[in-house]
C-alpha positions in Angstrom: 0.0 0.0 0.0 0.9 3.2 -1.0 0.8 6.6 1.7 0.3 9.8 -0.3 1.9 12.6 1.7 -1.2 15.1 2.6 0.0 18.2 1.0 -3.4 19.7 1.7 -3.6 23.7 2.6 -4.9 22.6 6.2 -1.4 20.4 6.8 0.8 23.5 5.1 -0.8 25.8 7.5 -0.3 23.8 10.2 3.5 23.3 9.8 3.9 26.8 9.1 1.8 27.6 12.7 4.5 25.4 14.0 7.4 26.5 12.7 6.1 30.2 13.8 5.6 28.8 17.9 8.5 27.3 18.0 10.8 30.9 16.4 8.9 32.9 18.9 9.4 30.3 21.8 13.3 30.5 21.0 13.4 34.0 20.6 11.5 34.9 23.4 13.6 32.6 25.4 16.4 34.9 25.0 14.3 37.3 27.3 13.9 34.8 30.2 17.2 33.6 30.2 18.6 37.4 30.9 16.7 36.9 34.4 17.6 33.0 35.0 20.3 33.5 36.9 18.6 35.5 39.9 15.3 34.8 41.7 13.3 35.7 44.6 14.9 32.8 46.5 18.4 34.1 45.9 17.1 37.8 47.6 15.6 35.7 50.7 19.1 34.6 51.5 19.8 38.8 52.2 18.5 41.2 54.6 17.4 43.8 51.5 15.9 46.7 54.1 19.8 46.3 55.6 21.2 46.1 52.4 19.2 49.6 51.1 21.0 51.5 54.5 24.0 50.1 52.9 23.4 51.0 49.8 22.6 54.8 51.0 25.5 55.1 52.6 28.1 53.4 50.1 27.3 52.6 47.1 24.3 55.1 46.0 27.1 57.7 45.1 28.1 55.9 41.8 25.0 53.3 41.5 22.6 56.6 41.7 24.0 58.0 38.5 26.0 55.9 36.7 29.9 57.2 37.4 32.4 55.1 36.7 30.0 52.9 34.3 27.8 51.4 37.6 24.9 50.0 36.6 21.9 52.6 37.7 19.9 51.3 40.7 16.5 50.7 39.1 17.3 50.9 35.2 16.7 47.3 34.1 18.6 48.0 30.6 21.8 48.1 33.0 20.8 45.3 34.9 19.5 42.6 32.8 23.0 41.2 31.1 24.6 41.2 35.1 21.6 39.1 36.3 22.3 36.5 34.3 25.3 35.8 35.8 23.8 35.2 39.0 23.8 36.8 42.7 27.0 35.1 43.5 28.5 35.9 41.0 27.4 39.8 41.4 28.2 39.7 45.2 31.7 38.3 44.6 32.3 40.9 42.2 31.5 43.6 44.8 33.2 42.7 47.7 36.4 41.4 45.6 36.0 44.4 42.8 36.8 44.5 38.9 37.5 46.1 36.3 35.7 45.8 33.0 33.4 48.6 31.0 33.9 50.3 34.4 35.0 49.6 37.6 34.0 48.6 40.6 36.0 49.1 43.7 36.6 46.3 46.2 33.4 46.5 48.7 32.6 49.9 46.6 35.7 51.3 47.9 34.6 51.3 52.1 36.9 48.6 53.4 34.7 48.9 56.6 31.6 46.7 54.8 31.4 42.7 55.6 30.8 40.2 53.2 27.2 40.3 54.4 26.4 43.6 54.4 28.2 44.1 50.5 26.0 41.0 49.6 22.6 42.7 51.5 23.3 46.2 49.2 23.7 44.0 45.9 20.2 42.3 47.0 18.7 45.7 47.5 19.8 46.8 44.1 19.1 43.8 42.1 15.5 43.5 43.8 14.7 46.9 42.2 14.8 45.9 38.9 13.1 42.7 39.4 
């Protein structure tokens, strides 16, 4: 017995309907992915409402307005490539400091901020564009 493929309009349409949800899947998979690497359960490990005092007094002088290429507290456009890498990743980076696009001081230059208390102010700024 012989099977005729169905080239009918209804099957064309169909595969084209599929090809079409699975491009926009992939490319809107790209947005989500920006965001995988940080969650609501990586901010319950920090004490955010310590981390914003933290943030006022140490690092709101270059996060506020950009110097030195900071990412701005609240603009997600400067946030969302950062968040991918993760809240470890970001912490670590702020109390050990780096240099890339910009820099970023060890601890934001204040030698006088713990582990925890760097990790509680990167919290506070990452939870404001989430």
């Amino acid at each position: 017995m012989l099977i005729k493929p169905n080239h009918s309009k209804e099957n064309q349409m169909g595969r084209i309907i599929s090809v079409i949800t699975l491009c926009t899947v992939f490319v809107l998979s790209f947005g989500l992915e920006t965001y995988a690497g940080v969650n609501a359960a990586d901010l319950a490990k920090y004490d955010v409402a310590s981390g914003k005092t933290v943030y006022e007094a140490s690092c709101a002088g270059c996060h506020d307005n950009g110097i030195m290429k900071a990412p701005k507290t609240g603009e997600k456009a400067d946030w969302t490539a950062r968040l991918g890498q993760g809240m470890g990743t970001l912490v670590k980076k702020s109390i050990d400091g780096y240099k890339a696009e910009g820099n970023m001081p060890a601890r934001g230059g204040n030698d006088a901020l713990t582990d925890k208390q760097v990790g509680d102010a990167v919290a506070y700024m990452v939870k404001q564009v989430l």
